[in-house]
N, C-alpha and C positions, 0 to 999 in steps of 0.2 A: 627585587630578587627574582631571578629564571624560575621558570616553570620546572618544576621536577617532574620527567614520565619519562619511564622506561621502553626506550624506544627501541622497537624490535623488528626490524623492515625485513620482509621475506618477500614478498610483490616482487620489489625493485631488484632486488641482489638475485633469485633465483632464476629468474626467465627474463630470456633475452628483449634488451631494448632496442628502442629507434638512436640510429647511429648518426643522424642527422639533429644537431642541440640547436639550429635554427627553430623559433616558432613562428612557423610562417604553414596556412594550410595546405596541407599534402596528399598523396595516397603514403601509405604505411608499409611498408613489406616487410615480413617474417621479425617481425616486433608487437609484442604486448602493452608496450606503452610506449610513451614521447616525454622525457622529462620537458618540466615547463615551469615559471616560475608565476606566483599569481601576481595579479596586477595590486599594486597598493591603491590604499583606499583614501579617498578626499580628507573626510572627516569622521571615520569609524565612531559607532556609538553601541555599546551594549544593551540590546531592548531585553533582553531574557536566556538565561541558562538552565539546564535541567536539573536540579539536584542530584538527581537518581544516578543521570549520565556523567556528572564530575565524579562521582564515588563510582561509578566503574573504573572511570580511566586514572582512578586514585588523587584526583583532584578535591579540592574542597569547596566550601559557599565562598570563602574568603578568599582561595585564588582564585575567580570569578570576577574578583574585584578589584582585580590588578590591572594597570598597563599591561604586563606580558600577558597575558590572558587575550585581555581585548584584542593586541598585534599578532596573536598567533590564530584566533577563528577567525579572524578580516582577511588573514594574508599580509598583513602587513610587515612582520617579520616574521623568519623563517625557524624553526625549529633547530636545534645547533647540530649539527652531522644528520640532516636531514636531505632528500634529494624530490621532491616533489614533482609527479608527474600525472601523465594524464592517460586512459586506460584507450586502447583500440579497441573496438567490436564491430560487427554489423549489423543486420539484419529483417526482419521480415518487419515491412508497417503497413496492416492494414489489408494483409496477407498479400504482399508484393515482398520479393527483393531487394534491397534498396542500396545494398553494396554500404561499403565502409562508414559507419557512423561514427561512434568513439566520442570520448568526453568533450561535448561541445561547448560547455560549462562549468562542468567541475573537475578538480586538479587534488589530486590527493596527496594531504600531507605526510603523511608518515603512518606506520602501523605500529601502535603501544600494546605490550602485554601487562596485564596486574591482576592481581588471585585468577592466573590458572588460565586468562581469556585472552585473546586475541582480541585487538579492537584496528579497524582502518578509520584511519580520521579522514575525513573526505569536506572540502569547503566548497559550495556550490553559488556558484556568483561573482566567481573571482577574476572572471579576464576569460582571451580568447586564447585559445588550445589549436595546437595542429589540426584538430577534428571538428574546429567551429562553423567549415565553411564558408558562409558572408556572412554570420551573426557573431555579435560581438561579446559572447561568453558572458554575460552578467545577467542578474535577476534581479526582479521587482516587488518590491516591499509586499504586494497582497497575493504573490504566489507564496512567496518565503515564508508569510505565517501560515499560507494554509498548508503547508508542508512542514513547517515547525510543531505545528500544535497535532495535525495529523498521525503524523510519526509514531509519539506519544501515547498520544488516546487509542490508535490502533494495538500498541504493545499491552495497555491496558486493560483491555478488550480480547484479550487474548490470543490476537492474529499474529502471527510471525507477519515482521517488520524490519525494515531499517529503523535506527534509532537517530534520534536530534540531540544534538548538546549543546546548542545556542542559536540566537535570532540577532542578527545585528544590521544596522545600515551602515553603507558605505560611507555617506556623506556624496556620493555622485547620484544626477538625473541621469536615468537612462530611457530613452525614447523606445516605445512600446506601439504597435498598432492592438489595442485589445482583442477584436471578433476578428481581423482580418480584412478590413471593410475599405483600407482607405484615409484613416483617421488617427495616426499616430499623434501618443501626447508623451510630453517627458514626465517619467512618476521617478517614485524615488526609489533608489538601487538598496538593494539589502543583498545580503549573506548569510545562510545557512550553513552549517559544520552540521556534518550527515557523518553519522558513526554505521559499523556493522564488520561484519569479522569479517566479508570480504560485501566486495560489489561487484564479480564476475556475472555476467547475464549470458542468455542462450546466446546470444549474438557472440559472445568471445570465441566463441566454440565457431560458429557460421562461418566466422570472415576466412581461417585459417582453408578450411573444406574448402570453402567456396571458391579460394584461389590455387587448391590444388595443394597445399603447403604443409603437408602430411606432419611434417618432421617440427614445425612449431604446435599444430596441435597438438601432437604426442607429447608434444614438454611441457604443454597448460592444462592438458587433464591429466597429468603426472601428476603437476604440483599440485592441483585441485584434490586427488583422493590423498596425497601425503596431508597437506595441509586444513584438508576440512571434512575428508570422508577417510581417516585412517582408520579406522575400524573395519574398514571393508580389503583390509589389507594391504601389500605392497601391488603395485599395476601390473595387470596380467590381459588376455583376453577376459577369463570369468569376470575379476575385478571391475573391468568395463563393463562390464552387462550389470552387475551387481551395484556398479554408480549409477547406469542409465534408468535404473527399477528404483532405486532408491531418492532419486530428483525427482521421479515421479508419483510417488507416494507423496515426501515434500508440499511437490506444484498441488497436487490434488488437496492435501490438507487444507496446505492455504486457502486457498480457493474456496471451499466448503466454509471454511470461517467466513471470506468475504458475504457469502449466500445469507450466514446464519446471522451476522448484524447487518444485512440491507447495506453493505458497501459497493460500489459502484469503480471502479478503477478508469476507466474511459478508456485506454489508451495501450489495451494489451499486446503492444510486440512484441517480438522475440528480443529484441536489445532493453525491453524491459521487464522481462522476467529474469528474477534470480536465481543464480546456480545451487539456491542454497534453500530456495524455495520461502524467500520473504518477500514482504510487498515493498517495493522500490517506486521510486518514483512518484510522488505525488503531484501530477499535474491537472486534469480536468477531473477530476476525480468528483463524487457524487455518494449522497447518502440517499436510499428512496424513502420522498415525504409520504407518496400515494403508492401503493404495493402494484409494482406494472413492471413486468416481465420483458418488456419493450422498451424501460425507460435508460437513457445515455445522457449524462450529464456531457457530451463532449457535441460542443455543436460542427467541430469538423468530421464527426461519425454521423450528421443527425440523417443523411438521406440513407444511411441501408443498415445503418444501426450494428454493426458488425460486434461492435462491444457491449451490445446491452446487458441488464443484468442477467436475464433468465439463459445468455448464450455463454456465461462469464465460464463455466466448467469445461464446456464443448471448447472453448477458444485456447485454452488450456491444454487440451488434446493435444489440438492442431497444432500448439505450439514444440507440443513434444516430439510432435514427428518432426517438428525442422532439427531439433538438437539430435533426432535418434538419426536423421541422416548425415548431419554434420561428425558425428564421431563415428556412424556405420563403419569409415579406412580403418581404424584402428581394430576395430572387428573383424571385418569382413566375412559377416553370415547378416544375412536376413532374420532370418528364424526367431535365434531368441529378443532383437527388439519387437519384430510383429508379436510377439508375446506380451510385452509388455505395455506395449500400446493396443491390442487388443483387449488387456486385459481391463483396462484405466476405463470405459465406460459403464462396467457394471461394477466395478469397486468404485465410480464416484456416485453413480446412483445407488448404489445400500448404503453409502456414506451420509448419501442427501437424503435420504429417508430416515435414518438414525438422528442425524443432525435437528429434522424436521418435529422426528418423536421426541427428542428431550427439550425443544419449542414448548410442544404441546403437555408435557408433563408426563410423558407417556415413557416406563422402565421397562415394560413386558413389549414383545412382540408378535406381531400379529401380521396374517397376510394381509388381511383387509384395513392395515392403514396404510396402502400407498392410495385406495380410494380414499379414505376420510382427510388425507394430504391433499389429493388432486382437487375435491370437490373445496376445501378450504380457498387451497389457490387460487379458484376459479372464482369460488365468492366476493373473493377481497376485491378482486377487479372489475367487479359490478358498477362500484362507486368508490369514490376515492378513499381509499379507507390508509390512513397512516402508518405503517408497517411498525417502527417503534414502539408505538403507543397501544396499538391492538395487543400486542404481545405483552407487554407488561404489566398492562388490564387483564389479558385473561389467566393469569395467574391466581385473580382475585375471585374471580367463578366458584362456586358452591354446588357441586354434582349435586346435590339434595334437590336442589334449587335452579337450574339451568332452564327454568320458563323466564327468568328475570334476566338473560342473556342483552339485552336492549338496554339494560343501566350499566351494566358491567362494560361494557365496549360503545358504548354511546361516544364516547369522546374523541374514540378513535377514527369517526366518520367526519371529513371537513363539510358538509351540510346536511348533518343528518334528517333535517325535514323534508329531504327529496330521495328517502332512501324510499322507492317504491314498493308496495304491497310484495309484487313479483319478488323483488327480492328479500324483504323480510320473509318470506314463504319461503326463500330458500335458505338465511340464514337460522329460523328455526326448525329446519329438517335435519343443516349440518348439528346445529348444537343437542338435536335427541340423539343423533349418532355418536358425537363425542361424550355426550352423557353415559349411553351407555359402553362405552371403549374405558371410561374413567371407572365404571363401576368394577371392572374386570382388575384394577391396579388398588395394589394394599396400600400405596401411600392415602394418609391424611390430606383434606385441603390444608390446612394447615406444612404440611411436608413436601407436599407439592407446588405448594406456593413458593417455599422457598429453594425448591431445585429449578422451578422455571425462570424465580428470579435470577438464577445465578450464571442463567445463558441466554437471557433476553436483557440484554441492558436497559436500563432506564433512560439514560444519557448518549448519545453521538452528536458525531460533530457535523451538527445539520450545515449544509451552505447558509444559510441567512446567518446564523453564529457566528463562524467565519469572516462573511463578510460585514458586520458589527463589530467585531474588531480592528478589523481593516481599516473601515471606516475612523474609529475614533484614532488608531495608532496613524494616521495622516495625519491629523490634529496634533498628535504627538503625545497621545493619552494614552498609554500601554494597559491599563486597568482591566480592559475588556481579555487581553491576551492573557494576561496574567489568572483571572477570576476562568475564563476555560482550562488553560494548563491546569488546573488544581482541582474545579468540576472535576473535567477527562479520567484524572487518575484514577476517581472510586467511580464508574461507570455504573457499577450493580447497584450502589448504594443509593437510600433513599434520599441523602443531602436534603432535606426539605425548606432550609433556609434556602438553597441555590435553584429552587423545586418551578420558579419562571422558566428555565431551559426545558423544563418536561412541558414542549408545549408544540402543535403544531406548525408547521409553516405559516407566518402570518400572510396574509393577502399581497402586500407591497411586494412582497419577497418573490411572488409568484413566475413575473416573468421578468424578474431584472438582473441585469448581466452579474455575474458573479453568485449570483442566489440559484438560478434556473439556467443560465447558460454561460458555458467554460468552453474554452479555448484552449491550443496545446502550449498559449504566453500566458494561463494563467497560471 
């Protein structure tokens, strides 16, 4: 029996395509995408679907377990009046220009609507695209989990996301050089089905500006405010300023999530940031084990660190000033975007301090915690102190009590017998000061235990996790993918049967590829 979804294509039918149905790579002009057909797969096999994301797209556990199921997230056949293509974009990497990018990988299938929502079904590993380049469009089994399970645990977690709706292998070796070194091995090819109500990125907006092609811009951020920012009305000048203030509110939220669970994204272009202000893309991406302002899980950033965590807001900016000059033609004033982007670093700094207070347990405000914030920050980076673990320990603190500060967060140190005097002197100066900020707040420990818990997660999806799955799903043991999928979900929750993942980076894990250092093939 066919898949039943109500398939609802607006992408493809509204804005104009690539007139050219060869796929062979190109440049693109005045088109939004390149239909394309995905590549079939060897010997497709279902490693994992999402429950959550079948009963979006009105699917059940049991169509999951079909043939048709399996041939439509591989690619292998095609959805019936369906026309699958591949999106153009540009953009800035690494703060360069980098001219036309566009889906070098993934080939979207169709967009379903059910209760009310728009959904784009997108398969990422499917073959080569107009936009591939010399690279040959497919993915490898230990990026696709970590971007399967990611996905997920991020939605979880409360971050605006792209969504996953399954994890499959092809059944083809695809050759891969890991770090970039010289050393290419064949691993095994997998496929991701990446859901989300659209995958437009700053870059879509870029390519059109950048070539001067005014008349296609104005037709993709037409469709974009009808399509996903209606509320802000039909398109006008005001309209436009009124989208470009509101992507950036969006990008800024995001972003502050990323901050407030210690996520690390590696690889912030403009072609990957979403117009919609989710996190896309998960490719080097990073959780911090030791709280370091400095730290990039991406080793092609490692010499000037451009993506680090503590720059992840700022880079967010800069990214808005490429989209505010990409649509500036359709404006044309200065004025009110330099408003908008003037306004974006003192709205993410009271965002991060906000953010930072309900960390700390802290309802009332006060001038003098962006010091007890600063001096915290500074602390942690004394010695490697575990950003997760700190945070979910000090929940457990007893203002009555905060001499006893060294049991309560002991765990959160990876060698606490070298935490020197110097610094214990300074960690017991922060916690009289947070002692008395706690005494000025009418919550109970008891009440504030449980509001910190409920924005310091217990659980993320550490690299070494990850790559423990990885590892055993080589083997062909899905157990590990699966047992995180299910962790991931209740992120706040105590789980204390699953209570081994609440645990620091083990030693092994430290500097080994995939644990401590990512690539933009992982």
């Amino acid at each position: 029996m066919a898949l039943i979804l109500n398939i609802s294509d607006r992408f493809n039918k509204e804005l104009p395509g690539d007139t050219i149905l060869e796929n062979t790579t190109r440049h693109v002009k005045e088109a939004c995408f390149s239909y394309v057909t995905p590549k079939i797969p060897g010997n497709p096999f279902l490693i994992h679907a999402s429950p959550e994301m079948l009963d979006n797209l009105g699917l059940s556990k049991e169509d999951s377990k079909t043939k048709d199921f399996l041939n439509v997230v591989t690619g292998a056949k095609l959805l019936k009046n369906t026309h699958p293509y591949a999106m153009c974009y540009g953009g800035h990497q690494f703060g360069n220009w980098a001219g036309q990018l566009g889906d070098g990988r993934a080939i979207n299938l169709a967009e379903i609507e059910h209760n009310s929502k728009q959904w784009a079904l997108q398969l990422k590993g499917v073959g080569e695209t107009p936009y591939s380049r010399s690279a040959d469009g497919l993915a490898v089994l230990r990026s696709s989990i970590r971007e399967y399970l990611c996905s997920e645990a991020m939605y979880h977690l409360g971050v605006p996301t792209t969504r996953a709706l399954s994890l499959s292998l092809s059944g083809d070796r695809v050759l891969r050089d890991v770090m970039y070194n010289g050393n290419p091995k064949y691993e095994k090819g997998a496929i991701v089905a990446r859901v989300a109500p659209s995958f437009l990125r700053f870059g879509s907006y870029e390519i059109f500006s950048a070539r001067g092609d005014k008349k296609t811009l104005k037709t993709l951020v037409d469709y974009t405010i009808k399509n996903h920012y209606s509320h802000l009305g039909k398109p006008s000048k005001d309209v436009y300023i009124a989208f470009m203030k509101e992507v950036a509110k969006r990008s800024m939220e995001m972003v502050i999530h990323w901050q407030r669970v210690g996520f690390v994204h590696g690889v912030m272009n403009t072609d990957n940031m979403s117009i919609l202000g989710l996190t896309i893309d998960y490719g080097p991406y990073g959780w911090l084990e030791g709280y370091d302002h400095d730290w990039t899980p991406n080793t092609t950033d490692s010499a000037h660190k451009r993506y680090r965590y503590g720059t992840q807001p700022q880079i967010v900016h800069w990214n808005l000033f490429q989209l505010a000059n990409a649509i500036y033609p359709l404006i044309d004033e200065a004025e009110p975007l330099e408003t908008i982007l003037n306004d974006y670093p003192k709205e993410a700094e009271a965002a991060y301090l906000n953010m930072l207070r309900s960390k700390l347990g802290l309802k009332k405000e006060d001038k003098k915690d962006i010091l007890l914030i600063e001096e915290l920050e500074n602390v942690l980076q004394l010695s490697e102190t575990d950003m997760t673990i700190f945070f979910r320990k000090l929940a457990n603190l007893k203002k009555a009590n905060t001499e006893d500060w060294m049991s309560v967060i002991e765990e959160a140190f990876y060698k606490p017998t070298e935490i020197l005097e110097t610094i214990k002197e300074r960690w017991k100066n922060w916690f009289k000061t947070y002692r008395e900020r706690l005494v000025v707040e009418s919550l109970t420990d008891d009440q504030r235990k449980i509001e910190m818990n409920k924005v310091n997660p217990k659980y993320v999806l550490r690299n070494y996790m990850a790559q423990l799955a990885i590892d055993a799903a080589n083997k062909r043991d899905y157990s590990i993918v699966n047992e995180l999928f299910n962790l991931l979900k209740k992120p706040y929750d105590e789980q204390s049967e699953l209570k081994k993942w609440f645990a620091k980076r083990p030693e092994w894990a430290r500097h080994k590829i995939g644990c401590s250092m990512l690539s933009c093939s992982s």
